[in-house]
Structure formats: C-alpha cells, structure tokens
C-alpha positions, 0 to 999 in steps of 0.5 A, a space after each residue: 500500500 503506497 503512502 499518501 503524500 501531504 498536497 502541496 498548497 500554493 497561494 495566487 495573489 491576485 483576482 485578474 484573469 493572469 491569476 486565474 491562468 497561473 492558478 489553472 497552470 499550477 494545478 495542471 502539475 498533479 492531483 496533490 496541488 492545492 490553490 488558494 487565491 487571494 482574493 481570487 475570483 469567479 472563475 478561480 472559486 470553481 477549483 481554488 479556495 477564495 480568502 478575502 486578502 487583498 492582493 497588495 496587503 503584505 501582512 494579511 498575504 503572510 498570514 493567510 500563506 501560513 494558515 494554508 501552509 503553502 510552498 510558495 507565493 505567486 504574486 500577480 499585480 504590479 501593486 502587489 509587487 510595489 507594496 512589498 509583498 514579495 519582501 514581507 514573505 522573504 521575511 517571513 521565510 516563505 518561499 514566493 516567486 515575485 521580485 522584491 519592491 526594490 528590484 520591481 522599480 524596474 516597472 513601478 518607475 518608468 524613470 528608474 527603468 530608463 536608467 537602468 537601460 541607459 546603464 546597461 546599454 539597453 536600446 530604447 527611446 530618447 527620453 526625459 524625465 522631471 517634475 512641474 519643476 522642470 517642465 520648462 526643460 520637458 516642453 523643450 525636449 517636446 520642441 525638440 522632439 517637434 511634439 511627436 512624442 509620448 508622454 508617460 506617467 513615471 508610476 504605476 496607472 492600471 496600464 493607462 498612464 500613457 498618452 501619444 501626442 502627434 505635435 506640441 500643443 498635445 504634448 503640453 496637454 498631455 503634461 499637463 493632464 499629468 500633473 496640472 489636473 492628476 489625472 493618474 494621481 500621485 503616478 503622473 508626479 514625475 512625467 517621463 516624455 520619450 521620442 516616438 518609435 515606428 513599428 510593431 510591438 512584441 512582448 518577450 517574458 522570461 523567468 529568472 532566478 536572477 543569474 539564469 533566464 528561461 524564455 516563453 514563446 513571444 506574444 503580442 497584446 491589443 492595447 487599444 479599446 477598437 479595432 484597428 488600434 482606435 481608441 483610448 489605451 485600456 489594460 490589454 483586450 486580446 493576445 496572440 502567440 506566436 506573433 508574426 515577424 518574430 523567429 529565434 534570431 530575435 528572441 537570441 537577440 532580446 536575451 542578449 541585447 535586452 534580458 541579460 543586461 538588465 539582470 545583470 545591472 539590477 544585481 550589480 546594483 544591489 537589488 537582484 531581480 527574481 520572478 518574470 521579467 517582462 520587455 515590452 517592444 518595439 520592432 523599428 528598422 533599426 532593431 527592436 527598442 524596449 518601450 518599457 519593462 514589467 516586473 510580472 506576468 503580462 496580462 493578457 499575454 499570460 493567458 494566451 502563453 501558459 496553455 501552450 507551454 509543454 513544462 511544468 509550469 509550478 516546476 519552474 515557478 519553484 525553481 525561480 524562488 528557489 534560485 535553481 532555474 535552468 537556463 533555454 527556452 520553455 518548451 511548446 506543445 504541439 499546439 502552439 499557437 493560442 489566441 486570446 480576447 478579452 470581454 469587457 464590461 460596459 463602460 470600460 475603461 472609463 467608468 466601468 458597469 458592475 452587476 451584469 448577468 453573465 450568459 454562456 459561460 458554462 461547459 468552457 474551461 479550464 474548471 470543466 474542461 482543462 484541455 478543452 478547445 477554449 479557456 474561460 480566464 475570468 478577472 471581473 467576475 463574482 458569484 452572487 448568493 442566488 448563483 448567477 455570475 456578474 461583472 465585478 470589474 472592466 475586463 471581465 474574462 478572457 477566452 483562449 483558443 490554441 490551435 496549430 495555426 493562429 487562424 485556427 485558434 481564432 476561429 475556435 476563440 471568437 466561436 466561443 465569443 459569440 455564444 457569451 453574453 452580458 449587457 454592454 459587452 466590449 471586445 474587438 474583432 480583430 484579434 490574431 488577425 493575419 498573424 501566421 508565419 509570414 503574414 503581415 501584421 494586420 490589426 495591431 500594426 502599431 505604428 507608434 507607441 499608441 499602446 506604450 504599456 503593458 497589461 
C-alpha cells in the first residue's frame, strides 16, 4: 500500500484573469496541488479556495500563506509587487516567486527603468524625465522632439498612464493632464516624455532566478479599446502567440541585447531581480527598442502563453524562488499557437458597469474542461448568493483558443465569443488577425507607441 503524500498548497495573489491562468497552470502539475487565491475570483472559486486578502496587503498575504501552509507565493499585480509583498514573505521565510519592491522599480518607475537601460546599454527611446519643476526643460525636449512624442506617467496607472501626442500643443496637454489636473494621481508626479518609435510591438517574458533566464514563446497584446488600434489605451483586450515577424534570431537577440543586461545591472546594483521579467517592444528598422519593462506576468499575454507551454509550469515557478532555474527556452506543445480576447464590461475603461448577468459561460474551461478547445480566464467576475455570475470589474474574462495555426485558434476563440453574453459587452474583432508565419501584421500594426504599456 503506497503512502499518501501531504498536497502541496500554493497561494495566487491576485483576482485578474493572469491569476486565474497561473492558478489553472499550477494545478495542471498533479492531483496533490492545492490553490488558494487571494482574493481570487469567479472563475478561480470553481477549483481554488477564495480568502478575502487583498492582493497588495503584505501582512494579511503572510498570514493567510501560513494558515494554508503553502510552498510558495505567486504574486500577480504590479501593486502587489510595489507594496512589498514579495519582501514581507522573504521575511517571513516563505518561499514566493515575485521580485522584491526594490528590484520591481524596474516597472513601478518608468524613470528608474530608463536608467537602468541607459546603464546597461539597453536600446530604447530618447527620453526625459522631471517634475512641474522642470517642465520648462520637458516642453523643450517636446520642441525638440517637434511634439511627436509620448508622454508617460513615471508610476504605476492600471496600464493607462500613457498618452501619444502627434505635435506640441498635445504634448503640453498631455503634461499637463499629468500633473496640472492628476489625472493618474500621485503616478503622473514625475512625467517621463520619450521620442516616438515606428513599428510593431512584441512582448518577450522570461523567468529568472536572477543569474539564469528561461524564455516563453513571444506574444503580442491589443492595447487599444477598437479595432484597428482606435481608441483610448485600456489594460490589454486580446493576445496572440506566436506573433508574426518574430523567429529565434530575435528572441537570441532580446536575451542578449535586452534580458541579460538588465539582470545583470539590477544585481550589480544591489537589488537582484527574481520572478518574470517582462520587455515590452518595439520592432523599428533599426532593431527592436524596449518601450518599457514589467516586473510580472503580462496580462493578457499570460493567458494566451501558459496553455501552450509543454513544462511544468509550478516546476519552474519553484525553481525561480528557489534560485535553481535552468537556463533555454520553455518548451511548446504541439499546439502552439493560442489566441486570446478579452470581454469587457460596459463602460470600460472609463467608468466601468458592475452587476451584469453573465450568459454562456458554462461547459468552457479550464474548471470543466482543462484541455478543452477554449479557456474561460475570468478577472471581473463574482458569484452572487442566488448563483448567477456578474461583472465585478472592466475586463471581465478572457477566452483562449490554441490551435496549430493562429487562424485556427481564432476561429475556435471568437466561436466561443459569440455564444457569451452580458449587457454592454466590449471586445474587438480583430484579434490574431493575419498573424501566421509570414503574414503581415494586420490589426495591431502599431505604428507608434499608441499602446506604450503593458497589461
């Protein structure tokens, strides 16, 4: 008779679809793994244990990994990062994936990260930084920039600090949105103004123990609420893996000429970065430029790239926390292309609705169906005592399709989209449009930085 082993319990901070995603990705690794989400959401409720902690609340996430007797941490948010919950459960002796507050600068700063590129001789845009104090010196560089520029809010705005200005008098206004009317709060204090790039972007993930990198397929995410890039810059509405245009030369070259470097000064400057280092990319005709990093997992890049990963992904997860990481790439499986689409609620992302019926959901996975045709990765989403699921937010799920081809899985995904429903519902049509090997780059051929943040 075979003796029991006790399960291994992981605890998710977070409530987007990107926890829901890394909770279904952990509990794939056996029977024996257990999740609790905090504070987790909908989706997560159907195979995970919900607390009521605050993803950004360090002390309540320490308590609530020691109740559960976890074997790691996985923090989501950028918030949750910057608040220092990664720090608290180092203190504590917890093992948690996730870069400590210091490090995570590389994204809660857009100022700090320039530096570390200038630094490390990472290739990116011009760029200036400063406060109302030196706004003369910022409308300067505007001039010299002949105002096509983008203006960013230097701290952390939900994914919407940046505003793209196509001549001076925008630029102004820009700058003054910042920090004349607050418009991003106390983010858009210091304001960084960068020069313009040309040409399409592309995300490249990579965990790191904060010595050796693994590298995830690339992917590529839809900032904008419209199709066709239109309208205002939103948290993320879709994601395509593979995308077009990026083969293994350029990967080699991000590692390089981007990754390596950045690990590398991070370390040398006393704050080594261990977790998911995320490079936001532009793909111009003299290389690709970093338009900025992230100190986590992407959203809604992380939906679109877990279902196609042929690894353990808890594994790896450990390893990083761990200190043990092998170095390569993270192998595929044979259905590597995945497309991603998000729904979001009515309202989004100005003012978004809450409280919306939602209709369709059911049989779609990864709680009913883990390797089903199409994932249902909830983030707005609460189950009400009667039963019903509701909008709880702006982006309210996002489904995935994997396919062996990109024209499949979109084929499967937006099947799925026209059989959901809820009052008000957004989503774009065009996503992974045109986005197979050697297609050209239809419906996301950002020809400047119109959607400069990462989700």
């Amino acid at each position: 008779m075979g003796v029991s082993r006790p399960p291994l319990r992981v605890l998710v901070a977070g409530s987007g679809a990107r926890e829901h995603a890394l909770a279904w990705a952990c509990r794939r690794g056996g029977d024996q793994v257990e999740i609790i989400c905090a504070p987790g959401n909908g989706g997560t409720a159907g195979f995970a244990t919900n607390v009521p902690v605050a993803a950004d609340d360090p002390a309540g996430m320490v308590r609530a990994a020691r109740e559960h007797d976890v074997a790691l941490v996985i923090v989501g948010p950028d918030a949750a990062l910057a608040a220092g919950v990664a720090d608290a459960c180092m203190a504590a002796g917890i093992a948690v994936f996730g870069p400590t507050a210091a490090a995570a600068r590389i994204e809660s700063s857009k100022t700090f990260a320039k530096l570390v590129m200038d630094r490390a001789g990472i290739p990116t845009a011009r760029w200036r930084a400063g406060t109302v104090a030196q706004r003369h010196a910022l409308l300067g560089f505007v001039e010299e920039l002949e105002g096509r520029c983008v203006v960013k809010a230097d701290g952390l705005a939900l994914g919407k600090g940046v505003l793209v200005c196509d001549d001076v008098s925008a630029a102004r206004a820009a700058i003054g949105a910042c920090i004349d009317e607050q418009r991003f709060g106390s983010a858009g204090d210091t304001v960084l103004v960068e020069e313009r790039l040309e040409g399409p972007e592309v995300s490249v993930l990579a965990l790191t123990d904060s010595r050796r990198l693994r590298l995830f397929p690339a992917a590529r995410d839809y900032k904008r609420i419209g199709d066709g890039d239109t309208g205002p810059n939103t948290g993320g509405m879709g994601a395509v893996t593979p995308p077009a245009g990026v083969d293994d030369a350029l990967l080699a070259r991000v590692e390089g000429d981007v990754l390596r470097p950045c690990i590398d000064t991070l370390a040398a400057a006393g704050t080594p970065f261990s977790g998911c280092l995320y490079a936001g990319l532009m793909l111009t005709a003299d290389g690709p430029r970093v338009l900025e990093f992230n100190a986590r997992f992407g959203d809604p890049e992380t939906q679109v790239l877990l279902p196609v990963l042929g690894e353990d992904v808890l594994a790896l997860l450990l390893d990083c926390a761990h200190g043990d990481l092998a170095a390569g790439r993270v192998a595929r499986r044979a259905q590597s292309s995945a497309v991603g689409v998000v729904l979001a609620a009515a309202g989004y992302p100005a003012s978004p609705r809450r409280g919306d019926l939602i209709e369709g959901l059911e049989g779609l996975g990864p709680s009913s169906a883990a390797d089903g045709d199409v994932l249902a990765f909830h983030a707005g989403t609460r189950r009400h005592p009667d039963g019903t699921l509701r909008t709880e937010g702006g982006r309210v799920v996002t489904l995935v399709a994997r396919g062996e081809r990109t024209e499949e899985a979109r084929e499967h995904v937006y099947g799925a989209v026209g059989r959901i429903s809820f009052a008000g519902m957004q989503h774009r049509t065009d996503i992974g449009r045109g986005q197979d090997a050697g297609s050209n780059i239809a419906g996301n051929d950002s020809t400047a930085t119109a959607s400069n943040t990462t989700g």
